[in-house]
N, CA, C and O of each residue as an XYZ file, in Angstrom:
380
protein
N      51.930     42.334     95.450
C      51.305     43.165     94.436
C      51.049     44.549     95.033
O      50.605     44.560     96.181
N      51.309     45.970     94.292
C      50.885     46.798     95.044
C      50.085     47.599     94.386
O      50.132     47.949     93.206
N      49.487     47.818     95.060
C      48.062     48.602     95.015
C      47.973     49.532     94.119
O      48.525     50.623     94.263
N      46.988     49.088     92.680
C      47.375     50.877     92.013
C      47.144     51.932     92.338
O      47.442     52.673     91.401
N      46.627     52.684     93.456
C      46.885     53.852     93.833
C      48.162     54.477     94.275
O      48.669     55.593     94.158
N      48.550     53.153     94.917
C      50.643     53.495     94.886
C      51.486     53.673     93.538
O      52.384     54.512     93.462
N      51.195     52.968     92.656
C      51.619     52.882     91.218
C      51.511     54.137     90.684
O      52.446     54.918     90.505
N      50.110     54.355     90.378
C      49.450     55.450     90.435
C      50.540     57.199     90.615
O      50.963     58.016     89.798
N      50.610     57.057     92.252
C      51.556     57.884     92.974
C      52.845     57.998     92.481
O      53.160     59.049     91.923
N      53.789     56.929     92.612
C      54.516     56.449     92.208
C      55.216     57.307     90.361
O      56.264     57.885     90.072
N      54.352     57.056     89.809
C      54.401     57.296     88.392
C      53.781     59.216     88.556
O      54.109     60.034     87.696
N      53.260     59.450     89.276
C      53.321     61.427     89.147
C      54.738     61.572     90.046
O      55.500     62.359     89.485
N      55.304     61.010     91.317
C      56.222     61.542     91.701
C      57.163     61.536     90.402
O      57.386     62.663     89.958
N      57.671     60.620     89.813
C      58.871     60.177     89.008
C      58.753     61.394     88.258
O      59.577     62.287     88.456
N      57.445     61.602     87.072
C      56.960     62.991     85.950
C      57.165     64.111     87.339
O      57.558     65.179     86.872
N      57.087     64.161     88.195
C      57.185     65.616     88.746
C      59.196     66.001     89.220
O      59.853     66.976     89.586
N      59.321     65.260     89.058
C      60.760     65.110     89.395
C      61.561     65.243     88.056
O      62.556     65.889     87.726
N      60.865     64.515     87.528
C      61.491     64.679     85.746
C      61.152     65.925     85.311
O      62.081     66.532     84.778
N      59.889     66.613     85.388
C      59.903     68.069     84.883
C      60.337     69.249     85.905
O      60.462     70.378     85.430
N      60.580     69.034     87.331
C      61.405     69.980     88.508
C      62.811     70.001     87.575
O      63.245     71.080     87.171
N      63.429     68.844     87.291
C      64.907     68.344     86.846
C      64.819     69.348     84.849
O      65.494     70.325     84.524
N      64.317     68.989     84.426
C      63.953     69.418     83.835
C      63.814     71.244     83.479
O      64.445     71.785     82.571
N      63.006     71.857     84.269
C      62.535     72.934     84.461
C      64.193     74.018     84.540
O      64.531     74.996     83.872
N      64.825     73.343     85.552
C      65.906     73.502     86.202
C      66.862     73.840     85.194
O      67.421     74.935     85.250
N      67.120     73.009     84.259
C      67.694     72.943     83.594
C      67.590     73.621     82.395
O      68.631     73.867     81.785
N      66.364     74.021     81.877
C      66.198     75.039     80.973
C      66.124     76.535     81.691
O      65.949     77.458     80.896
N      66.230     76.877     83.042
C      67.102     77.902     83.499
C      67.924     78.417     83.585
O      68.258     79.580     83.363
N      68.537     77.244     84.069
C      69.842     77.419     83.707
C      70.608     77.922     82.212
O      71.533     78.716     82.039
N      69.818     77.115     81.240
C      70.358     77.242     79.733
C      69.766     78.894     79.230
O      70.261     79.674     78.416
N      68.679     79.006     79.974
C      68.463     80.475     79.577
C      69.138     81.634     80.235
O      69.194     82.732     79.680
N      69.582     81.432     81.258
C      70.342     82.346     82.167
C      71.739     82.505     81.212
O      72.136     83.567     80.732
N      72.376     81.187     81.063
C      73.536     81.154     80.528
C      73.741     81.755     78.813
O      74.729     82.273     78.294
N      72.362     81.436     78.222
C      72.383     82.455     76.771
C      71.914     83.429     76.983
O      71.685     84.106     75.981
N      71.665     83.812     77.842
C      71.169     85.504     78.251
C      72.703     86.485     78.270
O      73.175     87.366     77.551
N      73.200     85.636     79.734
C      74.290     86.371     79.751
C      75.692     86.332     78.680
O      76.875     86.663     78.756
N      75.146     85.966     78.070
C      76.375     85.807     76.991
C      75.868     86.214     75.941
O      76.737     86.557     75.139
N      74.867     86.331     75.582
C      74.161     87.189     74.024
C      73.384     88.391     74.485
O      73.588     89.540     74.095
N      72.427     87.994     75.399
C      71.669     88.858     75.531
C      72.068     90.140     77.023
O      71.097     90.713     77.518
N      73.248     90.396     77.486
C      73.303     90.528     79.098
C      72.347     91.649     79.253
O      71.692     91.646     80.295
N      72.127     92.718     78.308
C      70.802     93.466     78.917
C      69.641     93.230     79.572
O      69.166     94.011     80.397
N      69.098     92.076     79.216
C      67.706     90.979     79.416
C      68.086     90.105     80.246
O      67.128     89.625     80.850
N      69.513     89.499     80.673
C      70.141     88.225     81.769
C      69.155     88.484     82.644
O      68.843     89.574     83.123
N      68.645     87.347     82.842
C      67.970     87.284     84.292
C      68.894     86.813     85.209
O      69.842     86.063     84.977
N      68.447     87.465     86.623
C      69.515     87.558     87.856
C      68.908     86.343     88.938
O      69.570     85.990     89.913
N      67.819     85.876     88.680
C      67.502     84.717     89.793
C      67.658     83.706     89.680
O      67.269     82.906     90.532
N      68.474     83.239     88.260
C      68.238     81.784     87.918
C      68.620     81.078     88.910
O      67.788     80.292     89.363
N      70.071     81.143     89.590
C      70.559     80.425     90.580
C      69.600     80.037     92.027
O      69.509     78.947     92.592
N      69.075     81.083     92.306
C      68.060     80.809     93.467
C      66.577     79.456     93.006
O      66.028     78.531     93.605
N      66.487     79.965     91.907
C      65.512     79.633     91.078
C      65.740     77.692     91.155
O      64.934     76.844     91.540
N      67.435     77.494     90.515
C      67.142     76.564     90.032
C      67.883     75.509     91.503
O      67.857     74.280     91.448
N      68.433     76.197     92.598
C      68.529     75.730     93.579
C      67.158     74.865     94.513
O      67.082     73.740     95.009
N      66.279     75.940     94.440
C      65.041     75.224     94.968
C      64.215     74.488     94.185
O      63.178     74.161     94.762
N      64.339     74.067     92.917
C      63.488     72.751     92.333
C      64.556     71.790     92.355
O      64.340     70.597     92.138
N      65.953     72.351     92.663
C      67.195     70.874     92.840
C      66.679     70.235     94.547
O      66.634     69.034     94.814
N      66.398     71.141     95.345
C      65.916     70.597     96.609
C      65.031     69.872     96.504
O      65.095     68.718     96.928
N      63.738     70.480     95.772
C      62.304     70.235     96.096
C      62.476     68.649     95.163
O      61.693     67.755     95.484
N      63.147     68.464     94.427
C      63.442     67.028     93.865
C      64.155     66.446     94.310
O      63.870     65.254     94.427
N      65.108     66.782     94.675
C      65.610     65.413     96.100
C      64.636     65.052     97.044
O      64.500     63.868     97.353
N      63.894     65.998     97.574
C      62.820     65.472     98.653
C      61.838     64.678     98.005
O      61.209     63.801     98.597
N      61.726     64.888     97.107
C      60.486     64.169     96.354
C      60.886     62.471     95.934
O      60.123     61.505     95.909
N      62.690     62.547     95.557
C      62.615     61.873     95.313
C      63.174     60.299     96.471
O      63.272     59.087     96.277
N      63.440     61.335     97.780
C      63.733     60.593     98.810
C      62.743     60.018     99.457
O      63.015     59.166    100.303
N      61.167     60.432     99.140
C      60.541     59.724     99.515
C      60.287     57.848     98.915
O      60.068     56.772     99.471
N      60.479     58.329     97.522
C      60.715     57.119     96.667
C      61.597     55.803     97.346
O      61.405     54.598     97.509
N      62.710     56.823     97.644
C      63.631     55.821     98.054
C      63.632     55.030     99.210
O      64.249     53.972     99.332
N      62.939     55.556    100.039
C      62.336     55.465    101.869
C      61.342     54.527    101.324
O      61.909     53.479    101.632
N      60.342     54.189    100.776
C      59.490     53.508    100.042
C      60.121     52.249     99.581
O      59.704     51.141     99.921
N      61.050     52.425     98.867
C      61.435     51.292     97.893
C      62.520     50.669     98.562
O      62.879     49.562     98.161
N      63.242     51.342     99.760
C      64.395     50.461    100.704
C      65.200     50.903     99.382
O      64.971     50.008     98.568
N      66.173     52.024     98.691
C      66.438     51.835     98.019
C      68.335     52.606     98.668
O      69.493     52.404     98.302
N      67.823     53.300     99.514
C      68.679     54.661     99.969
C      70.452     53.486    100.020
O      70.437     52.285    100.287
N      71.670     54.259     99.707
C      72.825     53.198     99.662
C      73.323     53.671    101.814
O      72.995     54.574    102.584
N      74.073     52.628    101.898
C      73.999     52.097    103.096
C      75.613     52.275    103.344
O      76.309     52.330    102.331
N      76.137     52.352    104.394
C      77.340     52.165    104.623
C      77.531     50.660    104.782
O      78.645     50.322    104.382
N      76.974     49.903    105.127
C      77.158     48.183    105.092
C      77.547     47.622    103.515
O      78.239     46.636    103.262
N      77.094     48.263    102.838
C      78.096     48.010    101.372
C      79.508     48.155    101.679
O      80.304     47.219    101.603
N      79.812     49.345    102.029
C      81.231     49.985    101.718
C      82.131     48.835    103.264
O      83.139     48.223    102.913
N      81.867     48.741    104.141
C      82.065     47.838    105.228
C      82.340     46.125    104.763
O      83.360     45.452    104.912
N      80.834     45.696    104.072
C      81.186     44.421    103.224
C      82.282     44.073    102.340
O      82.930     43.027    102.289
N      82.390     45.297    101.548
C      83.460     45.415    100.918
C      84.616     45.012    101.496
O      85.225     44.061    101.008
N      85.055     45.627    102.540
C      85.783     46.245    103.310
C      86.855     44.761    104.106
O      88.069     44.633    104.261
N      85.722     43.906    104.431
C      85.712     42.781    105.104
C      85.911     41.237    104.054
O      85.951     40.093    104.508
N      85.975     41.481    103.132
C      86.564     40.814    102.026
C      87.571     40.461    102.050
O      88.389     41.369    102.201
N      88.113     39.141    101.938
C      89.386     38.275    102.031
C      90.949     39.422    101.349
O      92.011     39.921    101.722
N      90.003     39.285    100.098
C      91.185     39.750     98.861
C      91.352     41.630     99.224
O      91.731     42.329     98.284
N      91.114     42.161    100.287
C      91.133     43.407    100.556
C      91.685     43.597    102.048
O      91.590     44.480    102.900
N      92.363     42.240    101.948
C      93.238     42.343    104.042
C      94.249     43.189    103.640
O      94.279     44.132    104.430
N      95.255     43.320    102.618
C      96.342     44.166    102.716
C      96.195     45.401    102.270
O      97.130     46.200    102.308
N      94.756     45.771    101.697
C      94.480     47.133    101.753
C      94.213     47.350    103.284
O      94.994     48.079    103.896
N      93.565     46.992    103.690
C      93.118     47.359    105.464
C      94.826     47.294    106.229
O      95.319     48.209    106.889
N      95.213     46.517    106.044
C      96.478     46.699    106.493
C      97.465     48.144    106.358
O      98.038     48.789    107.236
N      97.402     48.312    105.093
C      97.736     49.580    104.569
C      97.343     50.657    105.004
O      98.065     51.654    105.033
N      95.960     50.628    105.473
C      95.805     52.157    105.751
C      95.970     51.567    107.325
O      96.957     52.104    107.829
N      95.495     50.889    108.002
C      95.818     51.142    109.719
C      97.339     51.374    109.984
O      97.591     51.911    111.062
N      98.267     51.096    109.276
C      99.825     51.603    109.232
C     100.163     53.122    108.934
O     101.335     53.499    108.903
């Protein structure tokens, strides 16, 4: 069971990530009808702008993942790999 103060946490990271993602994205959409209707008024930072809430939400949301054991692994792609019905692909590429 975990603790609702983690839950808690848990549930503002997700809303802060959803409105960074979010935010981002209506920058973008305003940058892009600026410069195409409006280019007198285009604002010139969107890109910087919407670069650093694309960061600041991966970090946010890598903590999640560090938390939850969620992050993907190269031992998938290896398991795969090591699969009966996938010897004459392995064959294939070491040739």
């Amino acid at each position: 069971m975990t603790p609702p103060a983690q839950t808690v946490w848990d549930r503002a990271e997700r809303t802060l990530v959803g409105l960074l993602g979010a935010l981002a994205m209506i920058v973008g959409m305003v940058q892009v009808i600026g410069r195409y209707f409006f280019p007198a008024d285009a604002i010139s930072w969107a890109e910087e702008v919407i670069v650093y809430l694309v960061v600041w939400a991966v970090m946010i949301v890598s903590s999640q993942l560090v938390r939850t054991d969620g992050h993907v692994r190269p031992i998938s792609c290896c398991s795969w790999c090591r699969r009966a019905d996938n010897a004459g692909w392995r064959r294939s590429i070491a040739s």
